[in-house]
MDAnalysis code that builds the backbone (N, CA, C; Angstrom):
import MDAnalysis as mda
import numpy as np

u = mda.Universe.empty(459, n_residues=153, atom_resindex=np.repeat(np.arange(153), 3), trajectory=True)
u.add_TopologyAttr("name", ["N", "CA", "C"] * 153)
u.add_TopologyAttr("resid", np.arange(1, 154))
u.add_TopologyAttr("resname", ["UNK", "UNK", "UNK", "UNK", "UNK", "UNK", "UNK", "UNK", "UNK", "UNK", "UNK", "UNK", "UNK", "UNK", "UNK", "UNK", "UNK", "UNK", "UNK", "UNK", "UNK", "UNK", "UNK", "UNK", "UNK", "UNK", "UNK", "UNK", "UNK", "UNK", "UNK", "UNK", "UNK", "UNK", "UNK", "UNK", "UNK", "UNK", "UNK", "UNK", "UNK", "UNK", "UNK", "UNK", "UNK", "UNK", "UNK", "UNK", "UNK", "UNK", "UNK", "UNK", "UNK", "UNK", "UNK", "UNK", "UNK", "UNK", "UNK", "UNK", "UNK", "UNK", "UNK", "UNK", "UNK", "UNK", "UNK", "UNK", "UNK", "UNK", "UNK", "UNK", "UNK", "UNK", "UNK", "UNK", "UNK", "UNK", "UNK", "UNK", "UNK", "UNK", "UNK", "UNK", "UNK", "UNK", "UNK", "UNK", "UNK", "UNK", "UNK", "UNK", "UNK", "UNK", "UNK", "UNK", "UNK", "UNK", "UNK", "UNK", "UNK", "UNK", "UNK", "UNK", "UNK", "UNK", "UNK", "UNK", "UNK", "UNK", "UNK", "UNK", "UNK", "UNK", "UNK", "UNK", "UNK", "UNK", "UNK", "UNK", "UNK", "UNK", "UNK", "UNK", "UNK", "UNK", "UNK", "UNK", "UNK", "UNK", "UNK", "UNK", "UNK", "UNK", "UNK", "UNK", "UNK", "UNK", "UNK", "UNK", "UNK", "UNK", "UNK", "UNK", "UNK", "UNK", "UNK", "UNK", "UNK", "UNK", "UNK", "UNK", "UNK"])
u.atoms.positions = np.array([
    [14.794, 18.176, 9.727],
    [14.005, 16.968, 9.486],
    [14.686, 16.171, 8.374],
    [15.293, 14.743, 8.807],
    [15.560, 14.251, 7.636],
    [15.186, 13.026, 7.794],
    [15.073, 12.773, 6.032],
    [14.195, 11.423, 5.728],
    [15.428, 10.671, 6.402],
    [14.665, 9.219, 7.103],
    [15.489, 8.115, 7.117],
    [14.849, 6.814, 6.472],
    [15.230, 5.834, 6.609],
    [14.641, 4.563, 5.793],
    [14.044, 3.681, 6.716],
    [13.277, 3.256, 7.021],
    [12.371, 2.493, 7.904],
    [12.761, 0.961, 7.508],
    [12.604, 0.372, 8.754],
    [12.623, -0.691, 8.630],
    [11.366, -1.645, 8.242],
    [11.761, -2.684, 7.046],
    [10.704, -3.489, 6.207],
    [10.275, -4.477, 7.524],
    [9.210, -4.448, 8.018],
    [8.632, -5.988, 9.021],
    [8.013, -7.247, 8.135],
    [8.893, -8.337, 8.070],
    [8.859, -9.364, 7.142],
    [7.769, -10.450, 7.564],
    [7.084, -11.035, 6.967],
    [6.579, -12.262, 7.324],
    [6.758, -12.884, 8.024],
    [6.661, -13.864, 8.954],
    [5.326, -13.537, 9.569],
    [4.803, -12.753, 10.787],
    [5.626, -11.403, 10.944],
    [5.090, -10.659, 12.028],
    [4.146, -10.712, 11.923],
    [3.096, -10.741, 13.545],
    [1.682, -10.833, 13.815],
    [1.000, -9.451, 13.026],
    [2.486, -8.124, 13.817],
    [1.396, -6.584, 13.069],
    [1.430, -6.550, 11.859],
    [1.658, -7.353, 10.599],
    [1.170, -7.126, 9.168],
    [-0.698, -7.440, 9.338],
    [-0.788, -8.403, 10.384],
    [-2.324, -8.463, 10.439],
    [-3.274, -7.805, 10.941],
    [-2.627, -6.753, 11.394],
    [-3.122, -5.533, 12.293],
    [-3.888, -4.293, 11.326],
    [-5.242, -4.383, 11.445],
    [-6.277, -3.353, 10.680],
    [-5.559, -1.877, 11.234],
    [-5.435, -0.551, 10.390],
    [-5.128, 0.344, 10.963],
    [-5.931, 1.386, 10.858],
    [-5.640, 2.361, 11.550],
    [-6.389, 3.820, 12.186],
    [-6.732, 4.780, 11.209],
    [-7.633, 5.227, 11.050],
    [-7.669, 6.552, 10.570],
    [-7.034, 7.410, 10.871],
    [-6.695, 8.097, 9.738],
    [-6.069, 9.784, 10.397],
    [-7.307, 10.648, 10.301],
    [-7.641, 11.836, 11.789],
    [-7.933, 12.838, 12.111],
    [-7.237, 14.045, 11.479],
    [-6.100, 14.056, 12.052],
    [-5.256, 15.174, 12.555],
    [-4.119, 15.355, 11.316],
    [-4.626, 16.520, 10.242],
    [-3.630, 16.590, 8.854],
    [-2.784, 17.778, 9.556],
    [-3.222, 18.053, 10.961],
    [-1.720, 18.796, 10.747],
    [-0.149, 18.715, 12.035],
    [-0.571, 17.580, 12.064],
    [0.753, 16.853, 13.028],
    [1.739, 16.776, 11.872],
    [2.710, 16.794, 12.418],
    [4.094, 17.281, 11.725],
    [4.718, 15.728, 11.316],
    [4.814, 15.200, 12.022],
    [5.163, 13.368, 11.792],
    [4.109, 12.908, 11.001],
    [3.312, 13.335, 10.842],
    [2.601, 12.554, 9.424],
    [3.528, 12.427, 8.325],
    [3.953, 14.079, 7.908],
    [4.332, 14.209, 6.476],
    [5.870, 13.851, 6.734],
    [6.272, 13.484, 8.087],
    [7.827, 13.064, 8.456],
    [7.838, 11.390, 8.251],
    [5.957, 10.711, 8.050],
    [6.283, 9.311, 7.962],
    [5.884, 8.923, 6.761],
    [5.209, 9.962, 5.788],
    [5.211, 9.787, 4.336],
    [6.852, 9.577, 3.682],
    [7.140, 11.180, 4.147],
    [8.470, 10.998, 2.985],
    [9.151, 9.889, 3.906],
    [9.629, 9.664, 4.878],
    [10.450, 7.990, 5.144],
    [9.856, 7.164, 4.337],
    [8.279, 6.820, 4.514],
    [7.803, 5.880, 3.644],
    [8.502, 5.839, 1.996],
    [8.348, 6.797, 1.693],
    [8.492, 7.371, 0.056],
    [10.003, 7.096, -0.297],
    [10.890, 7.648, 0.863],
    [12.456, 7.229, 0.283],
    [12.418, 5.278, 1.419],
    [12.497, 5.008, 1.939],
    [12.529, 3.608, 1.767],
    [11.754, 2.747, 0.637],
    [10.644, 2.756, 0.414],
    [10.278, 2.445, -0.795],
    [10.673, 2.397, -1.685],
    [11.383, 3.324, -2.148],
    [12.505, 3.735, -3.618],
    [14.005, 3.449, -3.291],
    [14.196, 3.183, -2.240],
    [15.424, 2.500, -1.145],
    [15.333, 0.811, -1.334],
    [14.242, 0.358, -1.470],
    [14.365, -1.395, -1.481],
    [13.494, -1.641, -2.855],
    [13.451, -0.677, -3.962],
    [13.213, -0.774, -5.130],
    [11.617, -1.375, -5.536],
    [11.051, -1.147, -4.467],
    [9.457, -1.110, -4.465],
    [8.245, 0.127, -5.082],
    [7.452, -0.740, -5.441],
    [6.718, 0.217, -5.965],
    [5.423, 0.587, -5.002],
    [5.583, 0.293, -3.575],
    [4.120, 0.215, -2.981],
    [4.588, 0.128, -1.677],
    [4.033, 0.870, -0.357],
    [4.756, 0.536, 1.063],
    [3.339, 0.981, 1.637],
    [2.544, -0.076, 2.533],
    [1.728, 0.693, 3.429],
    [2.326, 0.769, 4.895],
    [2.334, 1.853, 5.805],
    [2.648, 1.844, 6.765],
    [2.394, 1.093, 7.705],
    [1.944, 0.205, 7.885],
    [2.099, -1.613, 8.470],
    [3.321, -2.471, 8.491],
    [4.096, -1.912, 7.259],
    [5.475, -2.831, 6.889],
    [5.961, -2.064, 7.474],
    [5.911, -0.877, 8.017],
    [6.859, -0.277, 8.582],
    [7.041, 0.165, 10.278],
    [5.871, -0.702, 10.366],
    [5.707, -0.543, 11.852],
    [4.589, 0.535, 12.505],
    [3.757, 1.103, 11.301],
    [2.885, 2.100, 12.231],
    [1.464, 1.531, 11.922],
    [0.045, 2.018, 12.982],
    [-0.724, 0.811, 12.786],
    [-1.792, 2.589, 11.881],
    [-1.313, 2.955, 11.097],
    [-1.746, 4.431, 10.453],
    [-2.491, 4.025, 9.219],
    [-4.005, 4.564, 9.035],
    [-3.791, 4.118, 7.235],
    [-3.186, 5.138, 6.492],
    [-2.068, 4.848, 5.791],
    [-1.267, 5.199, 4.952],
    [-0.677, 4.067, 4.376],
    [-0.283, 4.429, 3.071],
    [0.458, 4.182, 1.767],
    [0.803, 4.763, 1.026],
    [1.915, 4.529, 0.144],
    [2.398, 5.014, -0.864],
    [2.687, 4.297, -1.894],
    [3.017, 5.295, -2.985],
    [2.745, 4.135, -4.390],
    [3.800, 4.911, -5.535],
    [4.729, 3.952, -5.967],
    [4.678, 4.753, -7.083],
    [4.948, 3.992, -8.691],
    [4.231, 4.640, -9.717],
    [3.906, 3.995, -10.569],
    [4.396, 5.011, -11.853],
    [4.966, 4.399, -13.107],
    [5.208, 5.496, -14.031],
    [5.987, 6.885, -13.463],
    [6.749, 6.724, -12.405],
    [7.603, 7.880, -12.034],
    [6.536, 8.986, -11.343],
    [5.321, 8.620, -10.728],
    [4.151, 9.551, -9.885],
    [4.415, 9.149, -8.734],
    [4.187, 9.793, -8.166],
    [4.412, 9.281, -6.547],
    [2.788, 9.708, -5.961],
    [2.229, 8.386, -5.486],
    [0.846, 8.473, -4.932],
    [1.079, 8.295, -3.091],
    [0.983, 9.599, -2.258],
    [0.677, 9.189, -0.974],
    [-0.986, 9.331, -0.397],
    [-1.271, 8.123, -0.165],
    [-3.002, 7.925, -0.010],
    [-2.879, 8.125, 1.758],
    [-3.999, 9.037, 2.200],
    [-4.042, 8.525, 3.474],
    [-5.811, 8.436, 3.579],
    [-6.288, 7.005, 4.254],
    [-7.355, 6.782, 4.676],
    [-7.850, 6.117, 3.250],
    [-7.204, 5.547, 2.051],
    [-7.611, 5.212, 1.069],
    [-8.538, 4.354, 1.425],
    [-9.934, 4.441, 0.713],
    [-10.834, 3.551, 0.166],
    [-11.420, 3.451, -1.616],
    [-11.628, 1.647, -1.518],
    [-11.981, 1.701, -2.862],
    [-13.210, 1.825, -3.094],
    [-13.486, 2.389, -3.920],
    [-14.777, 2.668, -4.312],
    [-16.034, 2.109, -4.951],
    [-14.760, 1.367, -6.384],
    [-15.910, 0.568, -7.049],
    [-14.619, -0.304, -7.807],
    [-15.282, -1.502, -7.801],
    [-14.186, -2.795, -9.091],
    [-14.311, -2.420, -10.326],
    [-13.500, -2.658, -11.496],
    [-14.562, -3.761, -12.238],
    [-14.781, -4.589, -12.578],
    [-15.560, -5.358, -13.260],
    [-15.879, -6.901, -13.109],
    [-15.114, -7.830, -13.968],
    [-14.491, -7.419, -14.555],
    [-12.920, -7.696, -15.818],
    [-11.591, -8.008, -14.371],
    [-11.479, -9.415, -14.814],
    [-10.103, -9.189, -13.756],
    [-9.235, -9.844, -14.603],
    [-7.875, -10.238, -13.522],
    [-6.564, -10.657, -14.328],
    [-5.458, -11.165, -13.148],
    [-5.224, -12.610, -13.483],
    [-3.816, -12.936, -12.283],
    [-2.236, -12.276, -12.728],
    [-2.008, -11.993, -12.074],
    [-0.473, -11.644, -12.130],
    [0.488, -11.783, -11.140],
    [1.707, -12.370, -11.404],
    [2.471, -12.144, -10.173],
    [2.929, -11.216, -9.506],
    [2.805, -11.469, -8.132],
    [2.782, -10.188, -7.414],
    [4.210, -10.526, -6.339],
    [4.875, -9.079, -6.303],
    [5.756, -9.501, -4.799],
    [5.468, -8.868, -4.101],
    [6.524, -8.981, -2.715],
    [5.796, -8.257, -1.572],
    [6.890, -7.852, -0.757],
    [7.632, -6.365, -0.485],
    [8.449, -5.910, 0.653],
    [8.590, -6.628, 1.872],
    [7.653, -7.728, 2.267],
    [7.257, -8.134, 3.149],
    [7.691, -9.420, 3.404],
    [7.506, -10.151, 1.892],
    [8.014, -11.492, 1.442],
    [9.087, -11.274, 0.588],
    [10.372, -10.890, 1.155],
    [10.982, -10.509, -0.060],
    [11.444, -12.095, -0.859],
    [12.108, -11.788, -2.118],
    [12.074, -12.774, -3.332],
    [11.397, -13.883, -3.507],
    [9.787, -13.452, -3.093],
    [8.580, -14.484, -3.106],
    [7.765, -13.501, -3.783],
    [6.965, -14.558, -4.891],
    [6.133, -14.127, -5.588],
    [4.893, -15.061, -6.126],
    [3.740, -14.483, -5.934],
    [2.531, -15.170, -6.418],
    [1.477, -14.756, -6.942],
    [0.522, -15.965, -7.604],
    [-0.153, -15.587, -8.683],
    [-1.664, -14.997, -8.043],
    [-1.783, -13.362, -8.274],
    [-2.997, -13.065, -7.433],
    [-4.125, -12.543, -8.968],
    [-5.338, -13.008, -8.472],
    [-6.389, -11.948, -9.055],
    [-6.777, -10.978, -8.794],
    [-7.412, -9.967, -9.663],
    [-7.227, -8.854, -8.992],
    [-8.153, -8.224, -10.195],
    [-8.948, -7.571, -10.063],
    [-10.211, -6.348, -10.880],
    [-9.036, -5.305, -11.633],
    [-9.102, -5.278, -13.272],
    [-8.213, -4.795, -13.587],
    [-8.241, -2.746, -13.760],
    [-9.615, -2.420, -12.910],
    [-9.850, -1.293, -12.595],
    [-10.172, -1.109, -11.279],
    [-9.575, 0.214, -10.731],
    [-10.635, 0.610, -9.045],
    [-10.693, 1.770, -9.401],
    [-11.501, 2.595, -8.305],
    [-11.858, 3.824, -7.970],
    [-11.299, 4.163, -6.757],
    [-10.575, 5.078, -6.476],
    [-9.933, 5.234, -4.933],
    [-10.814, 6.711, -4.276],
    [-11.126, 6.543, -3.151],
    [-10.999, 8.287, -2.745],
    [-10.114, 7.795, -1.330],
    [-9.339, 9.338, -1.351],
    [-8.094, 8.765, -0.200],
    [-8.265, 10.897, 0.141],
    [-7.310, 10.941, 0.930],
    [-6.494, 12.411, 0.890],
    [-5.262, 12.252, 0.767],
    [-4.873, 13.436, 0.352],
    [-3.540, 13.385, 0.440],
    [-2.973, 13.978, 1.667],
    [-1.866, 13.977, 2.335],
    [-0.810, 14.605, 3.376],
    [-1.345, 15.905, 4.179],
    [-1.775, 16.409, 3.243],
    [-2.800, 17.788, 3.815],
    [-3.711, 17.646, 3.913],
    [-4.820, 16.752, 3.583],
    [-6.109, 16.751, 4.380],
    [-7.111, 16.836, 2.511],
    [-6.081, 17.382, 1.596],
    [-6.890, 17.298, 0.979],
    [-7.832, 16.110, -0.054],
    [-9.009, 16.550, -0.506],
    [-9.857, 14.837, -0.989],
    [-9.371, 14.837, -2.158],
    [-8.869, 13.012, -2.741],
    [-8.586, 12.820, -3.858],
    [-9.723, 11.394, -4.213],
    [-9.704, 11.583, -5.742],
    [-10.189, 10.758, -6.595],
    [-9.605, 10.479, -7.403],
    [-9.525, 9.132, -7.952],
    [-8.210, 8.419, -8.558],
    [-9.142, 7.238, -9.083],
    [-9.164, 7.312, -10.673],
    [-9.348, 5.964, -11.171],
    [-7.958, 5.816, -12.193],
    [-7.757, 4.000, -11.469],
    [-6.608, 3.454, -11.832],
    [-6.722, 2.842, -12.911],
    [-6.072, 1.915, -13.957],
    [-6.106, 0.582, -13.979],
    [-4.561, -0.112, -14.718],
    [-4.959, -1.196, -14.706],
    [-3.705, -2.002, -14.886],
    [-2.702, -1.900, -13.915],
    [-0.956, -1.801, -14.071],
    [-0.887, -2.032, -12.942],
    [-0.467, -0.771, -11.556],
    [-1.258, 0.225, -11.946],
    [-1.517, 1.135, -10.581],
    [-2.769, 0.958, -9.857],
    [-3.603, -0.085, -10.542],
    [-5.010, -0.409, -9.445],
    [-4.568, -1.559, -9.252],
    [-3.238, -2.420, -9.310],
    [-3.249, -3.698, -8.952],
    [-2.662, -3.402, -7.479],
    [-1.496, -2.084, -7.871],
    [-0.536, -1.802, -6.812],
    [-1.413, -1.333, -6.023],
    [-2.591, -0.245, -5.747],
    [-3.116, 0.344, -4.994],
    [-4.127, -0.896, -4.091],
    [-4.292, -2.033, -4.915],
    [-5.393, -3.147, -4.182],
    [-4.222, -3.582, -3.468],
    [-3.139, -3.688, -3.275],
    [-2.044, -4.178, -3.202],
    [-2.139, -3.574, -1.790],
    [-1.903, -2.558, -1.127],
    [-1.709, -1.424, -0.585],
    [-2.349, -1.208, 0.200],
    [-4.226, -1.310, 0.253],
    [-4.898, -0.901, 0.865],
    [-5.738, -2.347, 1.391],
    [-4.940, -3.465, 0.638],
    [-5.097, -4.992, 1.411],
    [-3.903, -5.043, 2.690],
    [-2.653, -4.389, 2.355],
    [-2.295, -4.212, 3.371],
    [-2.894, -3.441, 5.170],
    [-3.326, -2.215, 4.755],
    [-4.334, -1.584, 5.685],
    [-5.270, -2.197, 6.021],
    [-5.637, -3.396, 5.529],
    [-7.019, -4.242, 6.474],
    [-6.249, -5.356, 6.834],
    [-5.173, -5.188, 7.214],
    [-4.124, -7.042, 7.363],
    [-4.541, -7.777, 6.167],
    [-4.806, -8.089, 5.534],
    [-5.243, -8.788, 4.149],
    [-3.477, -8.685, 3.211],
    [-2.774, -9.982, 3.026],
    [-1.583, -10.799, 2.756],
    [-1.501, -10.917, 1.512],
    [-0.272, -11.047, 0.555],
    [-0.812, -11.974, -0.860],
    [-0.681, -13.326, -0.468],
    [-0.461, -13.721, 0.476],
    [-0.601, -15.089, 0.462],
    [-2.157, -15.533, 1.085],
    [-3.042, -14.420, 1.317],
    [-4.550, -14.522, 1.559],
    [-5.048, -14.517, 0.453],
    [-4.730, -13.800, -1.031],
    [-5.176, -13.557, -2.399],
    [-4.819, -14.482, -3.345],
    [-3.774, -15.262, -3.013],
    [-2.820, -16.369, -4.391],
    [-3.685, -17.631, -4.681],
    [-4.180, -17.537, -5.848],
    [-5.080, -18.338, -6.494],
    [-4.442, -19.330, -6.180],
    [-3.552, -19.651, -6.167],
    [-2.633, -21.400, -5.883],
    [-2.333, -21.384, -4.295],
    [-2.511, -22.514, -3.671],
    [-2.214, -22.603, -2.379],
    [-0.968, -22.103, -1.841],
    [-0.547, -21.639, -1.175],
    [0.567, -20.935, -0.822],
    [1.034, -22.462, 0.660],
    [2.068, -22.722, 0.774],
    [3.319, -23.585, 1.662],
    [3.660, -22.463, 2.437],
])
């Protein structure tokens, strides 16, 4: 089994708008064969965030990595905001060398699993709950150019 690097699907493919699937099944073998691709392309095009949408699968999954952790979420949901937010520029694997000004709750609550099935809880903030809103806007088709406080061209 070896990792390969997936290909980034750029703007404006239709499937970035494509809501994706739950995972059932933690013990199919191509799951944890489309994490780590996810995980080394990601760190391959110097990103900190890949949901499997950019890469062509309609799966909820993502990955994240922040401070040298490597977060693989599958089925992530957020839990709770908080009511403190903050714009920052954001880029996007998707849009590459485009960047815009998004708001964003400068805390979340995640519960996701990880690769094995097992349940995680994860409170973020700053910018690993920006990356993770980042991530799991991808998994509902939701764009930064759907989030950019300034009109987006």
């Amino acid at each position: 089994m070896t990792d390969k690097n997936l290909k980034i699907i750029k703007y404006p493919n239709d499937f970035l708008r494509k809501k994706t699937e739950e995972i059932k099944d933690f013990k199919d073998p191509e799951l944890l064969k489309l994490v780590s691709d996810m995980v080394k392309t990601m760190e391959a095009e110097k990103g900190i965030g890949l949901a499997a949408p950019q890469v062509g699968s309609n799966l909820r999954i993502c990955v994240v990595r922040v401070d040298d952790t490597v977060y693989a979420l599958i089925n992530p949901k957020i839990k709770s905001y908080s009511r403190k937010k903050e714009i920052f520029e954001e880029g996007c694997l998707s849009f590459p060398g485009k960047f815009f000004p998004i708001e964003r709750p400068v805390k979340v609550k995640i519960r996701a699993k990880d690769p094995g099935g097992k349940k995680l809880k994860i409170k973020a903030e700053g910018l690993l709950a920006r990356v993770f809103q980042h991530e799991i806007d991808h998994l509902d088709g939701i764009l930064i150019i759907d989030r950019a406080v300034r009109p987006v061209k």
